[in-house]
N, C-alpha and C positions, 0 to 999 in steps of 0.2 A: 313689127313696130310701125306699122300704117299710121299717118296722120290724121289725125279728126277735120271734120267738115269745116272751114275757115268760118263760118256765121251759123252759131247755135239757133237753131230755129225761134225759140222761148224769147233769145236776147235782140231778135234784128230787128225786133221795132225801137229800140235805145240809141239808133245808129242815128246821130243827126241827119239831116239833110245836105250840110258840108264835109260829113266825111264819108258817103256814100260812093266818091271818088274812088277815093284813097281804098273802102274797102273792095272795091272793082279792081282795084290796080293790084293789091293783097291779094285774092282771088284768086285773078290769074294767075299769078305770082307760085301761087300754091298747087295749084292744079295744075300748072304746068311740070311741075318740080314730081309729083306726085304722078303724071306719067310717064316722066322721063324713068322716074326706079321702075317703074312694073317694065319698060321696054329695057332697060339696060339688065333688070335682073337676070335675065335668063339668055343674052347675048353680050353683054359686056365685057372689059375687065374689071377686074377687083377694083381698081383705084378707078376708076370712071364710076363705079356704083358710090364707091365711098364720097367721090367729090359733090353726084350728083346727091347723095343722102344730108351731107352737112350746106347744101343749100335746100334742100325738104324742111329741113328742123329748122333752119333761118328766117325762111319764110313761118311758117308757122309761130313762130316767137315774135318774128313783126307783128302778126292778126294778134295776139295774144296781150301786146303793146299798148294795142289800140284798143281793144277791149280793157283793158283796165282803166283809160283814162274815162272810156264811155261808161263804166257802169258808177265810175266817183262822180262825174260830170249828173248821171241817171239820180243818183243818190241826192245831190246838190237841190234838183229840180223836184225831187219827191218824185220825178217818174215810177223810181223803182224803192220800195218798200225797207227798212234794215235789215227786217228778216233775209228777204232776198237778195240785197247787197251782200250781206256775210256768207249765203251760205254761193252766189256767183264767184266771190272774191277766191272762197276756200277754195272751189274748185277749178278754178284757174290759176292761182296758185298751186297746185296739187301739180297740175299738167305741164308748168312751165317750170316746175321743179323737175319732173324728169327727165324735160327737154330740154333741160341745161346742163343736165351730167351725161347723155348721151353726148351731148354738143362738143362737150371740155372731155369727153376721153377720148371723142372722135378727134378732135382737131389734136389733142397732147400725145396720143398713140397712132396714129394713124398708121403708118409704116407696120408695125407690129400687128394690127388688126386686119390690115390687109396681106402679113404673111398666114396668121391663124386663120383667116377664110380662107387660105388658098389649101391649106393642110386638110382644111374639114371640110372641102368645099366637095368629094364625093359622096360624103356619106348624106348629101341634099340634092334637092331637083333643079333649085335656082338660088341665087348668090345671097336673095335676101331670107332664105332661111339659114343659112349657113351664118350669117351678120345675126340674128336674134341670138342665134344660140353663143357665138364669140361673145357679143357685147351685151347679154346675163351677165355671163361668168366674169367678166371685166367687172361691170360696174357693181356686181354686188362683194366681190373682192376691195374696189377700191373703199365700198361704204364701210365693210370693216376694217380698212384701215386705221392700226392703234396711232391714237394722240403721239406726238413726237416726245419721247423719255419713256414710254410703257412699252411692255415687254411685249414682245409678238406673241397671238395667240394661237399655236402652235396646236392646241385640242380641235379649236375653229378649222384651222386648214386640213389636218390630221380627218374631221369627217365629210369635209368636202372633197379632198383626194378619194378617200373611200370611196364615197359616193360617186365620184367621178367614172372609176376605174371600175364598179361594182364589186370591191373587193372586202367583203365581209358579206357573211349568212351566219344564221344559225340551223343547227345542224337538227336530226331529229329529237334527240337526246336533249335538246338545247344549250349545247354550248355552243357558245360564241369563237365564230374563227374569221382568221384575215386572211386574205391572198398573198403572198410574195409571187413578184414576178422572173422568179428565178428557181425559185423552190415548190412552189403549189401553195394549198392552204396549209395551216399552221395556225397553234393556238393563238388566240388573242393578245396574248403578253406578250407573244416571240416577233409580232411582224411592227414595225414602225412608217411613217410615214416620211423619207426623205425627201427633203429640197436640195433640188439639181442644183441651185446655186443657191447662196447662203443667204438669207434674209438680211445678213449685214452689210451685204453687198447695195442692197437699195440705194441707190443717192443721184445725184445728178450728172456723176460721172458715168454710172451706170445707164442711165439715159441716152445718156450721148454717145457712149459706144453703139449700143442700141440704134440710134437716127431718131430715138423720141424724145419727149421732152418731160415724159412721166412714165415709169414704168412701176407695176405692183407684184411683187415676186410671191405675194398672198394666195395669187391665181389657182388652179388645180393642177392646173400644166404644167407648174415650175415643181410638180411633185412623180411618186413612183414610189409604190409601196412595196417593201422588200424584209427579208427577216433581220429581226437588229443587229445581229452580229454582221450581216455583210452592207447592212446600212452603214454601219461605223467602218466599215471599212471603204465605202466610197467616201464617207466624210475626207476620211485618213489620204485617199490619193492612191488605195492600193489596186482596186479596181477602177474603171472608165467604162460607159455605153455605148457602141458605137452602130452605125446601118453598115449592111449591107447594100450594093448599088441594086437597088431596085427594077423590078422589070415594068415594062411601059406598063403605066395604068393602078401598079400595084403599088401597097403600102412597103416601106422597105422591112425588113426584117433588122431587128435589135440586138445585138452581141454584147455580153457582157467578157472583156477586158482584162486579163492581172496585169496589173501594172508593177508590184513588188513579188518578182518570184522568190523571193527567200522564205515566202510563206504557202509557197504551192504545198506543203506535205502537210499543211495545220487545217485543223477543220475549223470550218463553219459553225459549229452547233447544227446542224440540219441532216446529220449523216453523211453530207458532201463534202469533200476536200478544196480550200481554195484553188489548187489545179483543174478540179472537177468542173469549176465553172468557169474556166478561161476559157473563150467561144462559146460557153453555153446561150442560146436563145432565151429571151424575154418574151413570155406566153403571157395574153393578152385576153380577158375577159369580153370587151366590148370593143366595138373602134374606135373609142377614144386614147389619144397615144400623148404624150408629152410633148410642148412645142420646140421644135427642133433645134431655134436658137438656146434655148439653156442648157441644151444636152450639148449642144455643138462649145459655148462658151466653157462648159463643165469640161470637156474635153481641151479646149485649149490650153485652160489654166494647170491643167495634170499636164501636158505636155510642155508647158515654159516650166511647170514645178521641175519635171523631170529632167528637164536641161540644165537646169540652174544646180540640181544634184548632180549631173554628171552620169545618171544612172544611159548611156551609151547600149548598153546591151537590148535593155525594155526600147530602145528607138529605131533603132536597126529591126528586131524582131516585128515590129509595128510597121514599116516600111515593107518589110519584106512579105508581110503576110496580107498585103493590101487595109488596112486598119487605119490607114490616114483620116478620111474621110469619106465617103462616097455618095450624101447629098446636098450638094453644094447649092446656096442659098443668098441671098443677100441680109448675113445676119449680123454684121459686125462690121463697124466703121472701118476702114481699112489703113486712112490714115494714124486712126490712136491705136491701131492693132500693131502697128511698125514700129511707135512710140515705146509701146507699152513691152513689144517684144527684146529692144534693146533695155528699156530698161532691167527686163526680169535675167536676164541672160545675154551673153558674150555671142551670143548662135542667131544667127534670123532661122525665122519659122521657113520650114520647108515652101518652096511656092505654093504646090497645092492650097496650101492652108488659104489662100491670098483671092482664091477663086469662091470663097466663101463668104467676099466681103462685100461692101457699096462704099460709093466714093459722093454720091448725090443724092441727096435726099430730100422731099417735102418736108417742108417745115419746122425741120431742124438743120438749120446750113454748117457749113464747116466754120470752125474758129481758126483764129492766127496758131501759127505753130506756137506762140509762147503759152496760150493760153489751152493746148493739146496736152503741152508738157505739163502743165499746172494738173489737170487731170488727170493725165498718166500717173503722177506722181502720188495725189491722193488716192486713185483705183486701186493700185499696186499695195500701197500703205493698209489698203482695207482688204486685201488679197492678204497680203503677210497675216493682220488681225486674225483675219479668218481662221487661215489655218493653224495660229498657235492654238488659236479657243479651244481646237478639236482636240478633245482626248480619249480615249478607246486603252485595250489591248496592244503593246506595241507588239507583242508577238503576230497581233493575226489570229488568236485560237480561240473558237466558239465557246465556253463556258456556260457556267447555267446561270448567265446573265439574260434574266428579263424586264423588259421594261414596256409601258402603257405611251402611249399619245401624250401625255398632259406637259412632258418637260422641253423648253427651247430645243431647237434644234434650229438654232443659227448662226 
């Protein structure tokens, strides 16, 4: 996402002779900013690229500023032609359109964008391929974000996860198969696309647990595609995903979790027994992997669920088998995580859990504890929501229940 030359060749004779300053000053301005990323790209940290990237795009929208007033001022004078006017206008409208939704997810996500670089940031040579690839999938997530009262669209993310994960081909034969990342492929009807955290979760609370100040759970990475029956069973809270502690340099390995063993003897629909995949590994088509904070939040919320049940046995077991956590991250405010942990349960979260979180954040600062509690309050609320909505099997047993992409799953 390099920025274009501050003075289009075609337009610098429109430049008056009073603001050839000004565009000197712009210039600099730009081309300074504009070396600072290529030196910081590939020596930096993540948040020194990020800060010096949203003053790149700043400057550029000043030069862009000023060129609009220059080509109205052009137009005034008859310098510059209608034709020409409209079709300069369009295209600098075009450019300061995207430099504006770059700008506003950089500055409303930032924290979150500089954890997803640092997840993706081996499978690149330098930081700002790593940022192209994050902030696509950002911004073209947020543009489909549905109108506020419409349904999420649940087909849309369904073949972006796909896509994401390369988890569909067609076979020689031509049928059409998906991946589970538990099971292998499987017909088309059997595998669904889950959201690690529930699309009804979205809101400003969720934000703020976060440390941002927008988050879009539309993304690919709040996804993982699996067969529907053991989908509905993470819906349910009966399984959980968990790493393994990873060795230096490497990606950690994914563990899938029973969280309800009264259903270890029931099958899946897959030939596999819900036992069968407690510790079973999640096999992974490309390197692209789910971002760690939603699998880590997915996880917390099944472990305050579990407490708040009383289910004792599943936390013990989970303690004892190292299952806590093992890549600790700054993913979760830690003041509304204390909030949130009293209110769900009589029990505080284990400490480890604690070593997961941040206390300080850009540009989204901490609120008064009354106004934590006011969030905790509605999070929790839409945490309950949540989980009543879910309905499955309560036994746990795969049947020749199939289902396509097209229905909510939030």
């Amino acid at each position: 996402m390099a920025s274009r030359p501050p003075i289009p060749e075609r337009y610098s004779s429109i430049v008056p002779p009073s603001g050839l300053k000004d565009m000197e000053i712009l210039s600099k301005r730009t081309a300074s900013a504009m070396t600072a990323i290529s030196q910081l790209s590939t020596t930096s940290s993540t948040n020194d690229f990020l800060d010096a990237k949203i003053e790149s795009i700043s400057a550029d929208l000043a030069v862009n500023s000023k060129f609009k007033d220059y080509f109205e001022n052009a137009k005034k004078r008859k310098a510059l032609a209608d034709e020409d006017y409209d079709d300069a206008v369009k295209e600098l409208e075009l450019e300061v359109n995207q430099k504006e939704r770059e700008l506003i997810t950089l500055r409303r996500q930032k924290k979150i964008i500089s954890e997803d670089i640092g997840e993706v940031l081996p499978q690149y040579s330098t930081i700002e391929g790593a940022y192209s690839s994050v902030l696509m999938a950002k911004i073209m997530s947020a543009s489909g974000k549905q109108r506020k009262g419409k349904k999420f669209d649940q087909s849309a993310h369904s073949k972006a996860v796909l896509s994401f994960y390369g988890a569909i081909r067609r076979t020689d034969s031509g049928l059409v198969e998906k991946y589970c990342h538990l099971t292998g492929w499987q017909p088309e009807k059997s595998v669904k696309c889950a959201l690690l955290v529930p699309k009804s979760l979205e809101s400003d609370e969720l934000a703020y647990l976060f440390g941002v100040r927008e988050t879009v759970l539309s993304e690919p990475r709040n996804g993982i595609t699996l067969h529907n029956v053991i989908e509905g069973g993470l819906d349910n809270g009966w399984i959980v995903l968990v790493p393994n502690k990873p060795k230096t340099g490497e990606e950690p390995v994914w563990r899938c979790v029973l969280v309800n063993h009264s259903i270890a003897s029931n099958t899946t629909g897959t030939g596999l027994k819900w036992g069968d995949i407690d510790g079973k590994t999640l096999e992974f088509l490309t390197p692209n992997r789910p971002a760690r904070r939603y699998l880590y939040l997915r996880y917390v919320i099944t472990f305050l669920h579990q407490q708040k049940l009383g289910n004792v046995e599943w936390l013990r077991r989970v303690e004892a088998r190292g299952y806590i956590w093992a890549t600790p991250g700054p993913y979760l405010r830690k003041s509304m995580l204390l909030t949130l942990a009293r209110r769900i349960s009589d029990q505080f979260l284990p400490e480890v859990f604690y070593d997961s979180t941040f206390t300080i954040v850009d540009g989204c600062p901490q609120r008064s504890p009354e106004d934590e509690e006011d969030l905790a309050m509605g999070f929790d609320h839409k945490m309950h929501d949540a989980l009543a909505e879910v309905g499955g099997d309560e036994e746990g047993s795969g049947g020749e229940e199939e289902s396509g992409d097209e229905g909510d799953n939030d």
